[in-house]
DOKETOR-933474 format. One record per residue (C-alpha): residue in three letters; x, z, y. Coordinates in steps of 0.02 Angstrom, whole numbers, plus 50000, padded with zeros to 5 digits. Example, Ala and Ser with C-alpha at 12.3 -4.5 7.8 and 13.67 -1.06 7.14 Angstrom:
2
ALA506155039049775/SER506845035749947/
// end
This chain:
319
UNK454355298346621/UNK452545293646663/UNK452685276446687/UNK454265283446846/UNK455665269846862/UNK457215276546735/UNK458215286846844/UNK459965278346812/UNK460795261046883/UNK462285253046805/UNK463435260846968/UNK462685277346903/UNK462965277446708/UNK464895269546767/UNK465075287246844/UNK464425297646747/UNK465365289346588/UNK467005280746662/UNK466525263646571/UNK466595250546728/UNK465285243746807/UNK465955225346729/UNK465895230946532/UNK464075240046570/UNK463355222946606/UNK464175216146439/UNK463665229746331/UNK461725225146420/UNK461885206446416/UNK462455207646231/UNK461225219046178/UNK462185234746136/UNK461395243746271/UNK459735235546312/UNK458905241046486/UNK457515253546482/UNK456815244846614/UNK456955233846790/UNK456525237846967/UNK455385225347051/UNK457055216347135/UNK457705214346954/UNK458955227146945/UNK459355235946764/UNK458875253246750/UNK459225266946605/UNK458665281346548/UNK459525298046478/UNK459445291246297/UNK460345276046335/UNK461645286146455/UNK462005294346254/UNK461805277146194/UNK463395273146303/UNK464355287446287/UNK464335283246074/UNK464985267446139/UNK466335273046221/UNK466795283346076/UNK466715273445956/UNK467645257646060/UNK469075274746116/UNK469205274745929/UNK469495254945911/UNK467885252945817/UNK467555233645820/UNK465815229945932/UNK465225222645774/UNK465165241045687/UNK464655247945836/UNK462965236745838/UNK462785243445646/UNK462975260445694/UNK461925258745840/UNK460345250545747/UNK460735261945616/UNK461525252145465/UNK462965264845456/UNK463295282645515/UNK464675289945612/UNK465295295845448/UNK465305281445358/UNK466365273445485/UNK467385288245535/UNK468085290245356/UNK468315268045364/UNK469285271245532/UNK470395286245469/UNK470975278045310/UNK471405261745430/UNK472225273445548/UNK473375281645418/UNK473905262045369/UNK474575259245562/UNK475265275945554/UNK476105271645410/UNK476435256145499/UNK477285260545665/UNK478235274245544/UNK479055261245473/UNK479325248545615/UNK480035265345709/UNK481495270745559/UNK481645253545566/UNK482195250345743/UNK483275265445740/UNK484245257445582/UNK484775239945670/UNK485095252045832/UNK486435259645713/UNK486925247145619/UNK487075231845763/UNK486775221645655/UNK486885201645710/UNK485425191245727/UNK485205184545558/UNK485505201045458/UNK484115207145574/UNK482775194745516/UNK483425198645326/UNK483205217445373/UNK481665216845439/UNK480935204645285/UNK481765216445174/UNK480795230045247/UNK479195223245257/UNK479055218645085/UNK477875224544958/UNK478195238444838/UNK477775226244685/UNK478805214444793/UNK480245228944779/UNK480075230744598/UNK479995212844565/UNK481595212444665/UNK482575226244566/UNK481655219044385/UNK482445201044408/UNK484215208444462/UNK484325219444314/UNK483455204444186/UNK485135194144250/UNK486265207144178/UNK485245207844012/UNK485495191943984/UNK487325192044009/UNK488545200443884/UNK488555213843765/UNK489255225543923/UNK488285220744045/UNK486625221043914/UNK487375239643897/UNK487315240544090/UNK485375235344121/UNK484995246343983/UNK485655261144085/UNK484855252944259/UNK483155253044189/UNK483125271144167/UNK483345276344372/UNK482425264344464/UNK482295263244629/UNK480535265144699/UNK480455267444896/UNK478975279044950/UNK477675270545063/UNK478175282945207/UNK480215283045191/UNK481115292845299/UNK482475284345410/UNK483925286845254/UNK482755279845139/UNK482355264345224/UNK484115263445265/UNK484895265645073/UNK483445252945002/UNK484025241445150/UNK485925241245090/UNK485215243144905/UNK484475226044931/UNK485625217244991/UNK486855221344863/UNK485835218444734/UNK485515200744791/UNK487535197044809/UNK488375189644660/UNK490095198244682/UNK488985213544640/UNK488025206444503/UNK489595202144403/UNK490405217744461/UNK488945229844385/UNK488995220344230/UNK490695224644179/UNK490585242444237/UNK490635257344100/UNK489105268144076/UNK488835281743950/UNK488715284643824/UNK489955268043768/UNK490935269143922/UNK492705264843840/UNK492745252743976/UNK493045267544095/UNK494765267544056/UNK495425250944040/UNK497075247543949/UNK496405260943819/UNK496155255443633/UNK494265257443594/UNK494355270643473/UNK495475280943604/UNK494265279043753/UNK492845286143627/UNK493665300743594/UNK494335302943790/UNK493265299143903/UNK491705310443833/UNK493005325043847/UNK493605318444019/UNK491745317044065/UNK491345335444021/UNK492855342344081/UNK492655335844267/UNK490725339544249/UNK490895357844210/UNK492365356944363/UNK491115349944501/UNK489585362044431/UNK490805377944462/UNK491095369244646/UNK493125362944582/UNK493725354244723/UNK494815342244645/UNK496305345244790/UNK496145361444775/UNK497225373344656/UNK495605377944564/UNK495675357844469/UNK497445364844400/UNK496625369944213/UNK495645355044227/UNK497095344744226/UNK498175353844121/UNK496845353943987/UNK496375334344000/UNK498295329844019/UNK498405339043848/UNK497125328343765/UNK497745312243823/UNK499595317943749/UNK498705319743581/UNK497625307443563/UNK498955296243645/UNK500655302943550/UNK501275302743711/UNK502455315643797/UNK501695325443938/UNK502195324244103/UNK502445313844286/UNK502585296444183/UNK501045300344074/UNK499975306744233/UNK500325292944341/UNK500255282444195/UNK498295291944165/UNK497855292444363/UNK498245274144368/UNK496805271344240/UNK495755281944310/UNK495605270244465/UNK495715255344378/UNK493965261144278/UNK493065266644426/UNK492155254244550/UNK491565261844702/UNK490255249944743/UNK489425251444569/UNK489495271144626/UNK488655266144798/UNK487105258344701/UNK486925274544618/UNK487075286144784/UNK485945273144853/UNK484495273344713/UNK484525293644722/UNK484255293144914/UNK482855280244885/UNK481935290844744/UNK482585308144856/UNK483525313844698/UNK484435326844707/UNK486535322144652/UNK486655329544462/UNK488605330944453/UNK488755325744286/UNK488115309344308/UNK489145306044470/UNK490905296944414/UNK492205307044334/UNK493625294444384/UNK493795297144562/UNK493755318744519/UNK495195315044396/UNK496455304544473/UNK496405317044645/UNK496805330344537/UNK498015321944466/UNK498795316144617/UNK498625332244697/UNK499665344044562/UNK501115335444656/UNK501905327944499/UNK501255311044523/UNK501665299844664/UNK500275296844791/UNK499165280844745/UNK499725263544839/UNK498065256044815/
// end
């Protein structure tokens, strides 16, 4: 500029930029933008390069870029690159973040949940995924260590895991909530360890010799399978062969006469075998993973003893 006074004051590069007058002087006292030079009074003065100088500040600060990269970019130790790529991979994280914290406020607005199951909410939430797994690995170690059944029953657990994705949608974050906490109650615990899972699932129908359920329940299982595949309601007319067929077997294998005394007698165990909570952890590990529902793997039980009930030879339940 030929030795002119730099054109701009600090009330001038505030205007022309929108950064006040008050954070101008910081940037200058702590170096981040230096004055190109002084008027005889001893007022700061800039140039056009540091007018750019401040408008990369205000950038990179709009972007909540720490002062400390700023100075780095500034003398040149890193680019805008470098740190934009730093910045978008942190920004992604509090995305993720306030996701979370979001499907997570919406949850205890729906649930009203009291203070305490709040806090346990919340911690269940914010844990780790290897905190998750660790979670779900020591529940289903207790069960292994427990009896033959409920050895049987861990075996089965390991193979459907559940594994909640780092950006869960509200029903995710809701089933691994509920998951969680059933997982960590006892009743549960000893309740999944005596429940029946294929393929030796003669505990499925309690009151049933061994050698019985083996030969009934797999037929049962496929029969009510095929039924919910071919969209069977089991209240509906359409269950009729269904029941007809599986009343049939039971007779047989039984010696047993057909008829209302036998199907109560069969709806009766039906219910008895099925426990709806062990079929909530199921539901609840398919909406974690996003699964879609196979229908042969959901219970047969519940299917059965509808039909049953519905053909209107067997007394409605009592239970």
């Amino acid at each position: 500029m030929n030795g002119a006074t730099p054109p701009h004051s600090i009330g001038e590069l505030s205007a022309r930029t929108g950064v006040p007058v008050r954070t101008i002087r910081f940037y200058s006292d702590t170096g981040l933008l230096p004055p190109t030079d002084r008027t005889p009074a001893g007022y700061r003065r800039y140039d056009d390069a540091a007018l750019d100088r401040l408008r990369l500040i205000g950038v990179l600060r709009e972007l909540d870029v720490d002062l400390a990269t700023v100075r780095r970019v500034l003398d040149g130790g890193l680019s805008v690159a470098e740190v934009a790529a730093a910045h978008a991979d942190a920004t992604a994280l509090q995305i993720r973040a306030l996701r979370l914290r979001h499907s997570m406020l919406r949850l205890v607005a729906r649930r009203g949940p009291s203070p305490e199951e709040t806090v346990l909410m919340h911690r269940l939430t914010r844990l780790t995924a290897d905190e998750r797994r660790r979670m779900v690995a020591d529940f289903i170690a207790g069960l292994g260590a427990g009896t033959p059944q409920a050895r049987s029953a861990a075996a089965v657990l390991r193979t459907a895991l559940p594994d909640l994705p780092d950006e869960p949608s509200d029903a995710q974050l809701a089933a691994w909530v509920e998951l969680a906490e059933l997982i960590a109650d006892d009743d549960f615990r000893a309740r999944m360890a005596d429940a029946a899972f294929p393929p030796a699932d003669e505990g499925a129908l309690p009151g049933v010799a061994s050698e019985q359920a083996a030969e009934l329940v797999p037929f049962v299982r496929g029969a009510v399978a095929d039924a919910r595949a071919a969209g069977i309601a089991p209240d509906g007319s359409g269950a009729d062969p269904v029941v007809e067929a599986v009343a049939e077997r039971f007779a047989a294998v039984l010696g047993r006469p057909d008829g209302p005394e036998l199907r109560e007698w069969m709806a009766s165990r039906f219910e008895a075998g099925h426990d709806p909570l062990v079929e909530r952890y199921w539901r609840l590990v398919w909406t974690v993973n996003d699964w879609q529902v196979i229908p042969g793997h959901l219970p047969f039980q519940p299917w059965m003893a509808r039909a049953l009930r519905r053909s209107g030879r067997v007394s409605p339940s009592r239970r």
